[in-house]
Biopython code that builds the backbone (N, CA, C, O; Angstrom):
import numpy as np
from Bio.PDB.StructureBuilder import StructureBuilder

atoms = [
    (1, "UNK", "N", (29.827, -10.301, -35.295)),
    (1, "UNK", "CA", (31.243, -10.153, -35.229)),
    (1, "UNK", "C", (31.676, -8.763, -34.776)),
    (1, "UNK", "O", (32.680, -8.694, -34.067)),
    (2, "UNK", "N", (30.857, -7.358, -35.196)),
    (2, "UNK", "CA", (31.432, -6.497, -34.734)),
    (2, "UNK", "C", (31.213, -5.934, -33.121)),
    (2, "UNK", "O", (31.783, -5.011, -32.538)),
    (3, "UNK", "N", (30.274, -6.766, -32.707)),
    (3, "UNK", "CA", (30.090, -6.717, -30.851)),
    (3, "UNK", "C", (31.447, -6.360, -30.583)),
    (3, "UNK", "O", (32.100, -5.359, -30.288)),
    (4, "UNK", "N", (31.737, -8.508, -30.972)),
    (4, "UNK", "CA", (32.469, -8.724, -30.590)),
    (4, "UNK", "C", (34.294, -8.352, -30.332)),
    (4, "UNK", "O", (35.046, -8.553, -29.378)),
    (5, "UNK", "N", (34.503, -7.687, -31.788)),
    (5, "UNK", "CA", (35.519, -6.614, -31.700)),
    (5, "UNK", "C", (35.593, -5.282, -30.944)),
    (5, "UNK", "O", (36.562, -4.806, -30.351)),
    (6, "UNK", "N", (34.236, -4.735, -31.108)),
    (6, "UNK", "CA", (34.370, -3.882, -30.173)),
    (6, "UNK", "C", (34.273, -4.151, -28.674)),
    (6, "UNK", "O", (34.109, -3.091, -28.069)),
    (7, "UNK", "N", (34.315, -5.122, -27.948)),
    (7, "UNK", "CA", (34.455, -4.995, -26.968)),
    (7, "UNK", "C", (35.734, -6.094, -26.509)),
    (7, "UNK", "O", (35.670, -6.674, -25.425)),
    (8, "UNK", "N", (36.940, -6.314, -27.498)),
    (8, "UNK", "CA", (38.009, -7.143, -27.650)),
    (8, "UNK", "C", (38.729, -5.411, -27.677)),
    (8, "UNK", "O", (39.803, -5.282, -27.090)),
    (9, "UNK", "N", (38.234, -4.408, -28.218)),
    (9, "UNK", "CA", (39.194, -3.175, -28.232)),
    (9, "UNK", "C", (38.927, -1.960, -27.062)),
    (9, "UNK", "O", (39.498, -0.889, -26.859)),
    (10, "UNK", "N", (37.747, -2.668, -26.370)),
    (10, "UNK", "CA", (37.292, -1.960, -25.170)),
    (10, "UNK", "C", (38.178, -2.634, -23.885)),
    (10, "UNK", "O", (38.464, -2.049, -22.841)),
    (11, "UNK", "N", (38.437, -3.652, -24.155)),
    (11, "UNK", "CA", (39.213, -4.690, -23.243)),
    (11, "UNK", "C", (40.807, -4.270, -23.094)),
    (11, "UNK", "O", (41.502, -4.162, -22.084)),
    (12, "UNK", "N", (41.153, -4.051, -24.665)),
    (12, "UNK", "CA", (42.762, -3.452, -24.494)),
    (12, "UNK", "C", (42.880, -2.646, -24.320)),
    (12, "UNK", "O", (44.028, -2.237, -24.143)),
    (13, "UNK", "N", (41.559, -1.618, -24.218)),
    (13, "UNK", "CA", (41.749, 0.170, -23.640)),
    (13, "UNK", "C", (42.138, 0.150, -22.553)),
    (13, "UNK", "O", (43.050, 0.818, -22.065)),
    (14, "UNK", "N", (41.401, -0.711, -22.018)),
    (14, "UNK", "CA", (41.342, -0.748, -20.308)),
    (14, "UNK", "C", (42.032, -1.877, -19.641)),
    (14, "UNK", "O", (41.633, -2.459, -18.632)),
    (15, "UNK", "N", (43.311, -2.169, -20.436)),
    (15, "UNK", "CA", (44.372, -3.407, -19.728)),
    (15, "UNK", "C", (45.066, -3.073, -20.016)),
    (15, "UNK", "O", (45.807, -2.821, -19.066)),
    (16, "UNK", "N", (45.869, -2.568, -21.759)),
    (16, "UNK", "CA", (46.926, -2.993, -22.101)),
    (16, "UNK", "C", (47.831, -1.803, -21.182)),
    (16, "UNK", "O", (47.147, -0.996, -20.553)),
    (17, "UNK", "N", (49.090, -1.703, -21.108)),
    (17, "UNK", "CA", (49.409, -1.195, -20.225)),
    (17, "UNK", "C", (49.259, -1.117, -18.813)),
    (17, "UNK", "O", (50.091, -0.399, -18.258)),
    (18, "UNK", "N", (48.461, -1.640, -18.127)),
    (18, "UNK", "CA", (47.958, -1.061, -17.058)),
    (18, "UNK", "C", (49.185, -1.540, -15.950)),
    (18, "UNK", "O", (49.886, -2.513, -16.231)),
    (19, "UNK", "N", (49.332, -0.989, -15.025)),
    (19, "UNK", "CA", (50.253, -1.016, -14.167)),
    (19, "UNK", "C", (50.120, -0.657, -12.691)),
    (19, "UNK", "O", (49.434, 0.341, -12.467)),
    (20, "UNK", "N", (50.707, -1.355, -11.531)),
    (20, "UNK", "CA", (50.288, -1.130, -10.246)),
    (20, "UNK", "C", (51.566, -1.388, -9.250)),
    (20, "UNK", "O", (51.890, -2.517, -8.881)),
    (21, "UNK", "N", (52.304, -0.082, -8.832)),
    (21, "UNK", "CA", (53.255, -0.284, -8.503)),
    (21, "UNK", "C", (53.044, -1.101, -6.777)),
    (21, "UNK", "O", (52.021, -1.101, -6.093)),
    (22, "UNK", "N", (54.113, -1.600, -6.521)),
    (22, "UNK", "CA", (54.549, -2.289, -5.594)),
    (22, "UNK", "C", (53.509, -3.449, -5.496)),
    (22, "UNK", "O", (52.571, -3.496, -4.700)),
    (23, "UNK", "N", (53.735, -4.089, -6.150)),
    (23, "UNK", "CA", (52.160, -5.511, -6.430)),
    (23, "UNK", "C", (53.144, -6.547, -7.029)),
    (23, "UNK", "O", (53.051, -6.738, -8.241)),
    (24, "UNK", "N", (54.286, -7.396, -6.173)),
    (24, "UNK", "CA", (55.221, -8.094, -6.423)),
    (24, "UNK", "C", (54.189, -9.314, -6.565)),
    (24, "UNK", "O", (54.441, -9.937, -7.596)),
    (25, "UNK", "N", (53.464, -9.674, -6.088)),
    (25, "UNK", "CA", (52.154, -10.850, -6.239)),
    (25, "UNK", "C", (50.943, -10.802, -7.513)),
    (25, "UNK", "O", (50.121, -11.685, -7.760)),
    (26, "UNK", "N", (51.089, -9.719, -8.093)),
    (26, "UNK", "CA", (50.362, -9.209, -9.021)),
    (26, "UNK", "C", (48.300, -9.107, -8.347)),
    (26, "UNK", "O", (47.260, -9.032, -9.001)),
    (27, "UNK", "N", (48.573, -9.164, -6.677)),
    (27, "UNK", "CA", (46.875, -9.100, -6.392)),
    (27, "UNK", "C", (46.239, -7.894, -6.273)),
    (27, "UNK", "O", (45.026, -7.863, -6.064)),
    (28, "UNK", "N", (46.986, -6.754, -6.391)),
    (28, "UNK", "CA", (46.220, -5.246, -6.609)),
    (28, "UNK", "C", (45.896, -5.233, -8.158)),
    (28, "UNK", "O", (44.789, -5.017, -8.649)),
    (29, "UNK", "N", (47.101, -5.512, -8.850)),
    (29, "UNK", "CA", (46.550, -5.404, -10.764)),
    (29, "UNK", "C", (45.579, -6.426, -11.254)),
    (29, "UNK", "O", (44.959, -6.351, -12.315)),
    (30, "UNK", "N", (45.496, -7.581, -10.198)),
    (30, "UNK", "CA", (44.474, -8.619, -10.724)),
    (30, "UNK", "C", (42.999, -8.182, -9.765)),
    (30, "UNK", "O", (41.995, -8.894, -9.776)),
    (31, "UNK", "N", (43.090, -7.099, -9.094)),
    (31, "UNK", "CA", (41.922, -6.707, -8.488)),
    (31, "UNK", "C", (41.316, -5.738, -9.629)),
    (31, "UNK", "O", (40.282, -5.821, -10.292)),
    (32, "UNK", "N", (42.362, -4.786, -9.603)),
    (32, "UNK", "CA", (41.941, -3.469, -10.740)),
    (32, "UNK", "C", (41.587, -4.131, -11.947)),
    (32, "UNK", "O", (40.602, -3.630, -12.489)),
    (33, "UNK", "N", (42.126, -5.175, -12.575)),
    (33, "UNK", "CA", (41.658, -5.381, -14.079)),
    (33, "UNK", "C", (40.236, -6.126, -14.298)),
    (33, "UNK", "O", (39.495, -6.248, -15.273)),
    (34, "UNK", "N", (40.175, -6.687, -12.594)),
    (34, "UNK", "CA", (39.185, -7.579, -12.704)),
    (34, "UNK", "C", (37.550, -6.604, -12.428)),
    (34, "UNK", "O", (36.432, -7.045, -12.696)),
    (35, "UNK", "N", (37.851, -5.257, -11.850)),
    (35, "UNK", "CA", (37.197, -4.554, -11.426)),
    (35, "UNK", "C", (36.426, -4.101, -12.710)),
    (35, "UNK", "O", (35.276, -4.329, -13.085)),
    (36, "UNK", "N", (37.485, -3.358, -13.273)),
    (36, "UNK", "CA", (37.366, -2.716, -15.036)),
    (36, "UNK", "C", (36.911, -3.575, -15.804)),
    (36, "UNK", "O", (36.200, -2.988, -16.621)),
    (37, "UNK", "N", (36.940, -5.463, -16.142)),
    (37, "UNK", "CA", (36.685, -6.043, -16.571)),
    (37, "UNK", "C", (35.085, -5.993, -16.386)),
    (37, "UNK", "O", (34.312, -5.531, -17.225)),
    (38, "UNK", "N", (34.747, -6.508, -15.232)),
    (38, "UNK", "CA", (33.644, -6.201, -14.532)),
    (38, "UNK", "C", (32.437, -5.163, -15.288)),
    (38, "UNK", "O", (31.404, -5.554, -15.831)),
    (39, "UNK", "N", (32.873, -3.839, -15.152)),
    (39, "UNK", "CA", (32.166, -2.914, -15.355)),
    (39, "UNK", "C", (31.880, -3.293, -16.945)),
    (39, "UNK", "O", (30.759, -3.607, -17.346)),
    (40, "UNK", "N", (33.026, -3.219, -17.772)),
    (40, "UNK", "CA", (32.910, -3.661, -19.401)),
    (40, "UNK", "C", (31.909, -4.957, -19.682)),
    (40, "UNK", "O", (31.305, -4.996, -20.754)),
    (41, "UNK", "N", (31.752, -5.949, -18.767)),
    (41, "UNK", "CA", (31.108, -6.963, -19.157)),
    (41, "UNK", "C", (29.637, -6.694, -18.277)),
    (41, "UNK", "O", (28.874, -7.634, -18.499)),
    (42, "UNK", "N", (29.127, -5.834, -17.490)),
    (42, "UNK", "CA", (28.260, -5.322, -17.207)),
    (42, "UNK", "C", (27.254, -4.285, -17.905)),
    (42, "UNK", "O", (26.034, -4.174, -17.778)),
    (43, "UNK", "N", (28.372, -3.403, -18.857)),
    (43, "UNK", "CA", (28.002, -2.545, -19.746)),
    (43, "UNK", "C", (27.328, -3.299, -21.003)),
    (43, "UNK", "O", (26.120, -3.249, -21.234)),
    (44, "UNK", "N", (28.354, -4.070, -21.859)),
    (44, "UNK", "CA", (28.059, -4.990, -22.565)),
    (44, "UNK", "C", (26.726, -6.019, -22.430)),
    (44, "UNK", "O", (26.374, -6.735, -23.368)),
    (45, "UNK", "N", (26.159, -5.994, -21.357)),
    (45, "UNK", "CA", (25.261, -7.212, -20.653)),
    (45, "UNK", "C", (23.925, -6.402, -20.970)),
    (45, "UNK", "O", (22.987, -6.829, -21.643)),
    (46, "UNK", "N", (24.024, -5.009, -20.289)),
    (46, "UNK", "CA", (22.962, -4.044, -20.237)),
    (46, "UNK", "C", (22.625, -3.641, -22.033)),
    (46, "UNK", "O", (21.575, -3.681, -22.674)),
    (47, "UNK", "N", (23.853, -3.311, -22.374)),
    (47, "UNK", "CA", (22.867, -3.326, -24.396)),
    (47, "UNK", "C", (22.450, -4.392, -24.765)),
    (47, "UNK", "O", (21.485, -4.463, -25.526)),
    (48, "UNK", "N", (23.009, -5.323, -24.361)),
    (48, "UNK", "CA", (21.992, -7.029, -25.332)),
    (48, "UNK", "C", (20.546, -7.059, -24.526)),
    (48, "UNK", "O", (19.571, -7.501, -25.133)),
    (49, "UNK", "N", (20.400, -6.598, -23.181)),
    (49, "UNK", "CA", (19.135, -6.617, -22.856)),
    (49, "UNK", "C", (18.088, -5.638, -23.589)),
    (49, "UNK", "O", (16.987, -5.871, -24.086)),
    (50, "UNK", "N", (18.883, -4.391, -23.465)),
    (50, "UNK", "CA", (18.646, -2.888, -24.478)),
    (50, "UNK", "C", (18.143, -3.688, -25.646)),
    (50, "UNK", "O", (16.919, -3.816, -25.686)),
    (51, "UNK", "N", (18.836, -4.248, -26.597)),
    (51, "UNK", "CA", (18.948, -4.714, -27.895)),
    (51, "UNK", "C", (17.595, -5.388, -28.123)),
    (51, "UNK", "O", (16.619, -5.144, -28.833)),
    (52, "UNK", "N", (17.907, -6.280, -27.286)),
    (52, "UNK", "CA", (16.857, -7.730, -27.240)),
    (52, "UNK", "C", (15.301, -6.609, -26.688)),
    (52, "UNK", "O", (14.425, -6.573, -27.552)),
    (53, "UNK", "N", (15.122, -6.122, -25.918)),
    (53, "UNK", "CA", (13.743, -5.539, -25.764)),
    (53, "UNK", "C", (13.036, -4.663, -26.874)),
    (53, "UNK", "O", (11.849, -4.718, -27.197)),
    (54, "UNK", "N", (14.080, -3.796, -27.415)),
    (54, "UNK", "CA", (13.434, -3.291, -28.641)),
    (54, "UNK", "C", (13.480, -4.200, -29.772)),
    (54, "UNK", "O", (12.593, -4.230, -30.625)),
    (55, "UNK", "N", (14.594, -5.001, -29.786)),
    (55, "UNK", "CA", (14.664, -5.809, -31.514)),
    (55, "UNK", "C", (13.105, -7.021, -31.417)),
    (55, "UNK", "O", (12.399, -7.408, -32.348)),
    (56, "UNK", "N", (13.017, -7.309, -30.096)),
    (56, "UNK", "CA", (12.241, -9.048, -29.802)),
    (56, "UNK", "C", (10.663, -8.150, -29.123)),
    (56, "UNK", "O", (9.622, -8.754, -29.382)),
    (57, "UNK", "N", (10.549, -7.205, -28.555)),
    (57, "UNK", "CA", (9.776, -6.747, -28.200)),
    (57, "UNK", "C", (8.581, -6.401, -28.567)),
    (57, "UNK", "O", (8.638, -6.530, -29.790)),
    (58, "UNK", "N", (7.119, -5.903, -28.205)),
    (58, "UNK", "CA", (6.252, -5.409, -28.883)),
    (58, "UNK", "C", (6.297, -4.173, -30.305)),
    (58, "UNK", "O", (6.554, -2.969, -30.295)),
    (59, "UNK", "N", (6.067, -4.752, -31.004)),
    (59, "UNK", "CA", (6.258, -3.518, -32.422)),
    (59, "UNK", "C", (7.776, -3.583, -33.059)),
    (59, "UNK", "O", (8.196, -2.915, -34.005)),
    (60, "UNK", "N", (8.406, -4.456, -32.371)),
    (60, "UNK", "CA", (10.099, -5.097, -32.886)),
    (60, "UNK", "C", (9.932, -5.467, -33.915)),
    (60, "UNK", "O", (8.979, -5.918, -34.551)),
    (61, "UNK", "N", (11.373, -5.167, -34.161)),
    (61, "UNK", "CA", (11.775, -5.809, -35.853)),
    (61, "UNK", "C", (11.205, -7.435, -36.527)),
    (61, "UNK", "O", (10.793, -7.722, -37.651)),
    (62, "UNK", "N", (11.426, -8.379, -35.132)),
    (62, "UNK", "CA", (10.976, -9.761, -34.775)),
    (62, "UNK", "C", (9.725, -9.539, -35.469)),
    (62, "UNK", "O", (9.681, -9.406, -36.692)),
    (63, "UNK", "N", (8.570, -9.491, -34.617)),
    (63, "UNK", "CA", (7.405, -8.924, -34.742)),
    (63, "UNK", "C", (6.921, -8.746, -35.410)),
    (63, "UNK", "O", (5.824, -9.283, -35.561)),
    (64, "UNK", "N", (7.446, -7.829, -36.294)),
    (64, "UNK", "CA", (7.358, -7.241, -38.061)),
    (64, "UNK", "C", (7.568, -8.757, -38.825)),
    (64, "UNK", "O", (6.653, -9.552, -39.038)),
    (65, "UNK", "N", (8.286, -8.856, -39.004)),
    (65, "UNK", "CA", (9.223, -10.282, -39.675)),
    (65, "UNK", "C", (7.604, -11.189, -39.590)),
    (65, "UNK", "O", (6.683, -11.211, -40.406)),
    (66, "UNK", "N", (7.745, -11.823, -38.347)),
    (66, "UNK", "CA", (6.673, -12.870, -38.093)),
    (66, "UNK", "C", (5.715, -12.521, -38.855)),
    (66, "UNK", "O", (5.334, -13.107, -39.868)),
    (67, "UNK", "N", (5.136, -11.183, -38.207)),
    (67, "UNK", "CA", (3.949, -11.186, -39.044)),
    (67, "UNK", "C", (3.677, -10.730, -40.512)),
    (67, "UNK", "O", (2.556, -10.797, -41.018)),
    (68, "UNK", "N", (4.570, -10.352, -41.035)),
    (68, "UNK", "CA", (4.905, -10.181, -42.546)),
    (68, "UNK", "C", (4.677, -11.780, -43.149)),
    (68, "UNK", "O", (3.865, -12.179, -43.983)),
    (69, "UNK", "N", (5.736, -12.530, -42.378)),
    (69, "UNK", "CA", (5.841, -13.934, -43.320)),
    (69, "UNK", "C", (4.585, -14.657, -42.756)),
    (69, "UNK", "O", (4.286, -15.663, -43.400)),
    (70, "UNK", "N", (3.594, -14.301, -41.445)),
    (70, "UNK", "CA", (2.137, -15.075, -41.628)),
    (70, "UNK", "C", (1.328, -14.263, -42.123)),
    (70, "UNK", "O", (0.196, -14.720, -41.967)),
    (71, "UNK", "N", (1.307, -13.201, -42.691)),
    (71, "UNK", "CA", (0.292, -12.475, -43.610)),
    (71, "UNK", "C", (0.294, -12.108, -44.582)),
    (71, "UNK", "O", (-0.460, -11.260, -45.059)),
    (72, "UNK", "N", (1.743, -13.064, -45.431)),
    (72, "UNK", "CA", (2.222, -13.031, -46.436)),
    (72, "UNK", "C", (2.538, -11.767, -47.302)),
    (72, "UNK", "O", (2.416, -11.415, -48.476)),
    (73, "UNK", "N", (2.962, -11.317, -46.238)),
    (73, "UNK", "CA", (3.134, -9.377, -46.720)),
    (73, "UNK", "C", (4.531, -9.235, -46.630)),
    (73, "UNK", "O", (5.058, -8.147, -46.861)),
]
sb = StructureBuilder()
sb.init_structure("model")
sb.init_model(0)
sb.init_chain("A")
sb.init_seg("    ")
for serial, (resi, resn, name, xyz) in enumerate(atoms, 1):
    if name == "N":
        sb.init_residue(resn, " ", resi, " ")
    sb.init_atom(name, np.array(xyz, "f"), 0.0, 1.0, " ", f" {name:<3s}", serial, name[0])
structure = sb.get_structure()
């Protein structure tokens, strides 16, 4: 749950307000937000891989776990 808030408050950093003058069609502010969106869900993408290689990885927390509960340790 707290990913997920933090990147619901990374989202309104980088929207709320945002503004783009003379964009009567709204396709420059739906370029820019989609741009910024972009990068945030790219960033976000790169720690769960981060996450997942050390947590699931060799000598990982995983790892530990497994072999604790098959060596009954």
């Amino acid at each position: 749950g707290a990913t997920i808030v933090d990147m619901v408050r990374k989202i309104e950093a980088v929207t709320v307000g945002l503004t783009v003058a003379d964009d009567p069609k709204c396709s420059k502010i739906r370029a820019e937000m989609t741009r910024r969106l972009a990068a945030l869900s790219q960033a976000q993408r790169q720690a769960s891989r981060d996450f997942d290689r050390v947590e699931l990885g060799q000598g990982g927390n995983l790892q530990k776990l497994i072999l604790a509960l098959v060596n009954g340790g």
